[in-house]
RODO-2510 file (C-alpha; in nm, 4 decimals, decimal comma):
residues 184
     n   res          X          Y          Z
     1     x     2,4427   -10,1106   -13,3266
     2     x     2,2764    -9,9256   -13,6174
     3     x     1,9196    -9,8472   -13,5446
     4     x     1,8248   -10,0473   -13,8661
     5     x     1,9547   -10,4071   -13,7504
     6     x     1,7894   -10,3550   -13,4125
     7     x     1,5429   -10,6903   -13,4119
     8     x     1,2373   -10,5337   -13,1880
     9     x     0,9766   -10,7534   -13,3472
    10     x     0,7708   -10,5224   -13,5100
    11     x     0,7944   -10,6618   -13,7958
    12     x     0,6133   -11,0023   -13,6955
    13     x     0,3234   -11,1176   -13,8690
    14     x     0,0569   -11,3997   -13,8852
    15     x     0,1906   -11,6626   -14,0370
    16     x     0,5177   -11,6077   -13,9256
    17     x     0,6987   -11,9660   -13,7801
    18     x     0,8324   -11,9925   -13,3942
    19     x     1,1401   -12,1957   -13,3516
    20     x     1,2366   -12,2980   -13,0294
    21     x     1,6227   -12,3862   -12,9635
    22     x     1,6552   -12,6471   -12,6647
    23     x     1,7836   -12,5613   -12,3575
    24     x     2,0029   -12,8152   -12,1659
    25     x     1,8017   -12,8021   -11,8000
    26     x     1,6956   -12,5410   -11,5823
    27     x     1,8842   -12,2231   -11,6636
    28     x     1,9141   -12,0211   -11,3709
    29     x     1,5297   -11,9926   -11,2915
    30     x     1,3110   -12,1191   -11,0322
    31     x     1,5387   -12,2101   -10,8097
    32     x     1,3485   -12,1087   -10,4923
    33     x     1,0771   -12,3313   -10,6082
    34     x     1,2959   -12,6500   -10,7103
    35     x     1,4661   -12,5943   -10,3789
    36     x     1,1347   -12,6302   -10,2018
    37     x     1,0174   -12,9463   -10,4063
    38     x     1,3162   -13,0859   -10,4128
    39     x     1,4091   -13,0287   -10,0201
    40     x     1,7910   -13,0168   -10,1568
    41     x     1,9089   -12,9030    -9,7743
    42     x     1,7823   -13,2850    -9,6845
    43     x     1,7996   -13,4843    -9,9771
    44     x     2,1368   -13,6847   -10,1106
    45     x     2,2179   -13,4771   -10,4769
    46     x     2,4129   -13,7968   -10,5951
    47     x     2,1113   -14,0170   -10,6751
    48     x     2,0293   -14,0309   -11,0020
    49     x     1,6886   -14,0227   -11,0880
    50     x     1,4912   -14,1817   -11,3287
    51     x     1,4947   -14,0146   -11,6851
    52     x     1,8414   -13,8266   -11,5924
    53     x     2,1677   -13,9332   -11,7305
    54     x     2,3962   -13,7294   -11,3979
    55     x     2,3515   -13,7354   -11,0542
    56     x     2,0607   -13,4863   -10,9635
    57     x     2,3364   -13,2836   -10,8017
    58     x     2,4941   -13,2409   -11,1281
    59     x     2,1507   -13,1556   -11,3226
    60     x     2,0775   -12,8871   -11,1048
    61     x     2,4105   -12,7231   -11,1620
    62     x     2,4522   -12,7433   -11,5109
    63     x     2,5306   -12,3962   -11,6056
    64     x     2,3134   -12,1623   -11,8267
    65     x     2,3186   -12,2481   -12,2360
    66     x     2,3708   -11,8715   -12,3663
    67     x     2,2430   -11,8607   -12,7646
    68     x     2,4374   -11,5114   -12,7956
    69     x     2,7177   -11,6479   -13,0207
    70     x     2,4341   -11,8055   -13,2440
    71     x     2,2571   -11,4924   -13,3244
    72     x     2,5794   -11,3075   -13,3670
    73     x     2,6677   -11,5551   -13,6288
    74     x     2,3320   -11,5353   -13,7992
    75     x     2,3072   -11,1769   -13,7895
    76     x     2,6566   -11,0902   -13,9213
    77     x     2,6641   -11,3406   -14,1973
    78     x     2,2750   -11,2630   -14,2849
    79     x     2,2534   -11,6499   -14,2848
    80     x     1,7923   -11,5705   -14,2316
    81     x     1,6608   -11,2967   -14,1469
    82     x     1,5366   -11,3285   -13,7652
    83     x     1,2031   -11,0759   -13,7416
    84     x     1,1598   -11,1374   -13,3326
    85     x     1,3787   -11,2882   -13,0378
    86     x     1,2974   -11,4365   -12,7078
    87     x     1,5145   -11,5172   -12,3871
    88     x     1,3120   -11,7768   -12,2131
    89     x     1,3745   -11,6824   -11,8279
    90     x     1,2313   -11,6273   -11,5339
    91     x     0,8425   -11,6249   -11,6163
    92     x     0,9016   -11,9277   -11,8764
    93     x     0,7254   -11,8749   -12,2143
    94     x     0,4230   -11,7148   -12,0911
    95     x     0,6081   -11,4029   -11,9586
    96     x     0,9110   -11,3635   -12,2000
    97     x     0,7736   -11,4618   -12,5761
    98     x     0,4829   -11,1888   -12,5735
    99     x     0,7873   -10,9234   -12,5180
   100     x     0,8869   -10,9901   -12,8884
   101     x     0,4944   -10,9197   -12,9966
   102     x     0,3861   -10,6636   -13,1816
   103     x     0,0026   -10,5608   -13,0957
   104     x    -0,2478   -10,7797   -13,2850
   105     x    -0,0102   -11,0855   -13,2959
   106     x    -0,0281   -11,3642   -13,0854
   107     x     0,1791   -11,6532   -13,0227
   108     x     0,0437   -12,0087   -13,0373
   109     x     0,3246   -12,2761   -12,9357
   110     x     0,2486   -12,6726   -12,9410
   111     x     0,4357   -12,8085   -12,6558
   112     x     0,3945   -13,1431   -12,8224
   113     x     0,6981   -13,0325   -13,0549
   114     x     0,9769   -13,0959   -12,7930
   115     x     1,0366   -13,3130   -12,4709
   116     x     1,1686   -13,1059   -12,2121
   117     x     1,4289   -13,2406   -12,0189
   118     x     1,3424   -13,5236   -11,7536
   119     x     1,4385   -13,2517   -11,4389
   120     x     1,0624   -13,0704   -11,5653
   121     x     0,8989   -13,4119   -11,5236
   122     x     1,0661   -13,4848   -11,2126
   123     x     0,9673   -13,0955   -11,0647
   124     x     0,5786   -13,1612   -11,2262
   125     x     0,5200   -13,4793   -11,0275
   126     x     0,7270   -13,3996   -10,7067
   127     x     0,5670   -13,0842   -10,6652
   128     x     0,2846   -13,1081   -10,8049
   129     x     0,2943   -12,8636   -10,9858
   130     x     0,0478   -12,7479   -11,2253
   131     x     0,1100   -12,7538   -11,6275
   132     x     0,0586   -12,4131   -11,7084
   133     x     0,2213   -12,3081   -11,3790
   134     x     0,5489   -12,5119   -11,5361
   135     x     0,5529   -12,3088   -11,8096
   136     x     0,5223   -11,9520   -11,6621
   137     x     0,8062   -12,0961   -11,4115
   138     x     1,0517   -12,2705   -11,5943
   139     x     1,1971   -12,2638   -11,9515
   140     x     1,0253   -12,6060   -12,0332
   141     x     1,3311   -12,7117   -12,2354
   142     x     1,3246   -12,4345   -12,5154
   143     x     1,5606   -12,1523   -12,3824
   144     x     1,5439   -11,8960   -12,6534
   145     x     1,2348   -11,8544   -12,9568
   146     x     1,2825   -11,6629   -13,2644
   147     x     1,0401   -11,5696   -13,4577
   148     x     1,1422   -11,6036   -13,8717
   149     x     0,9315   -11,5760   -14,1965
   150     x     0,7139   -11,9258   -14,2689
   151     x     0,9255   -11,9244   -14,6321
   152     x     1,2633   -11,8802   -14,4503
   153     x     1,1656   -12,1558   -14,1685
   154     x     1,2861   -12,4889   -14,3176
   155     x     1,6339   -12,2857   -14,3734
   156     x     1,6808   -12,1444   -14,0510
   157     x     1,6007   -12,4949   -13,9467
   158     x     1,8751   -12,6063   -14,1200
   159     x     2,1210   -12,2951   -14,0329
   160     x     2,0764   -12,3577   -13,6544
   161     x     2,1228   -12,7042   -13,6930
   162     x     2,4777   -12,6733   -13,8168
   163     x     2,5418   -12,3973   -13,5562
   164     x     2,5092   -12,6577   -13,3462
   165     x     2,1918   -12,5933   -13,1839
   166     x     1,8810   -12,8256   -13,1603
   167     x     1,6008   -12,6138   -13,2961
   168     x     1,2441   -12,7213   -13,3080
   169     x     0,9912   -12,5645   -13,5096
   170     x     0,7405   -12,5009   -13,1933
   171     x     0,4598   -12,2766   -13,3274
   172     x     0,3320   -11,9990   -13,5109
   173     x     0,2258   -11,6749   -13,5134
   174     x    -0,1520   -11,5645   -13,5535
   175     x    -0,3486   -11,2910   -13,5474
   176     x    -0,5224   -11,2049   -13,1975
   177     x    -0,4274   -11,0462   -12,8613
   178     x    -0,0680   -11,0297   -12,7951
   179     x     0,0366   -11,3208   -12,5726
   180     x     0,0595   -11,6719   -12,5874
   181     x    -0,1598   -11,9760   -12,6422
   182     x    -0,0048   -12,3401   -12,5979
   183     x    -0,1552   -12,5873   -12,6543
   184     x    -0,0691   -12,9603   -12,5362
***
């Protein structure tokens, strides 16, 4: 890779737009904690439960959504110009999005913008578990963030959408101490 397309972030701003592309469940992260709430040694995995459309079985197998062909296609067609990028693992949003940050930008993401699939819900309630814990857990239903210019947003919108993907427009940048804000 040439050291000038190498996205690092440092170029993010205030102002800047955060779009969130939906994952399709879990990922592969927290599974020692949905194990524990959802006893899965003792409980029967074909139920279905409310607000899923497979057995719960199913749900928690569904295999990783990977965004890599996406961003290839983006970045070797210049369809926008992407100034930050964020895998949304293990330490959900509150762990992963700040990695993109430059110093004196923070993130602020309304989690009002998406509804994260019904297996969150389900996890929330059976464990209760608290919100904010949630989202430094799990990937809340947005499985990668980039971070693009407010001008370019409504066309990277667009461009993701006919990629395929389901991207919401989840937040914005401000100035302040890198990390993240949500608000609900």
């Amino acid at each position: 890779m040439d050291k000038d397309t190498i996205i690092d972030g440092h170029t993010i701003k205030p102002g800047d737009v955060l779009i969130g592309l939906a994952s399709n469940g879990l990922h592969s992260n927290g599974y020692s904690l949905v194990r524990k709430v959802l006893d899965v040694e003792n409980r029967d995995l074909s139920q279905i439960l409310p607000g899923l459309d497979c057995t719960l079985g199913e749900e928690l197998l569904k295999p990783t959504r990977l965004y890599a062909r996406t961003v290839v296609e983006i970045m070797s067609k210049k369809l926008f110009d992407i100034k930050g990028m964020s895998h949304i693992t293990g330490g959900g949003i509150f762990e992963n999005l700040p990695r993109m940050l430059p110093d004196g930008v923070k993130a602020v993401v309304d989690t009002a913008s998406w509804n994260p699939p019904a297996i969150f819900g389900i996890l929330e309630q059976e464990g209760s578990i608290p919100r904010r814990d949630m989202y430094n857990t799990f990937n809340m239903g947005i499985g990668y963030i980039m971070a693009v210019d407010a001008a370019e947003a409504d066309k990277a919108m667009t461009v993701l959408a006919e990629l395929g993907e389901r991207p919401y427009k989840i937040g914005v940048c401000q100035a302040g101490e890198k990390g993240v804000e949500l608000t609900w």
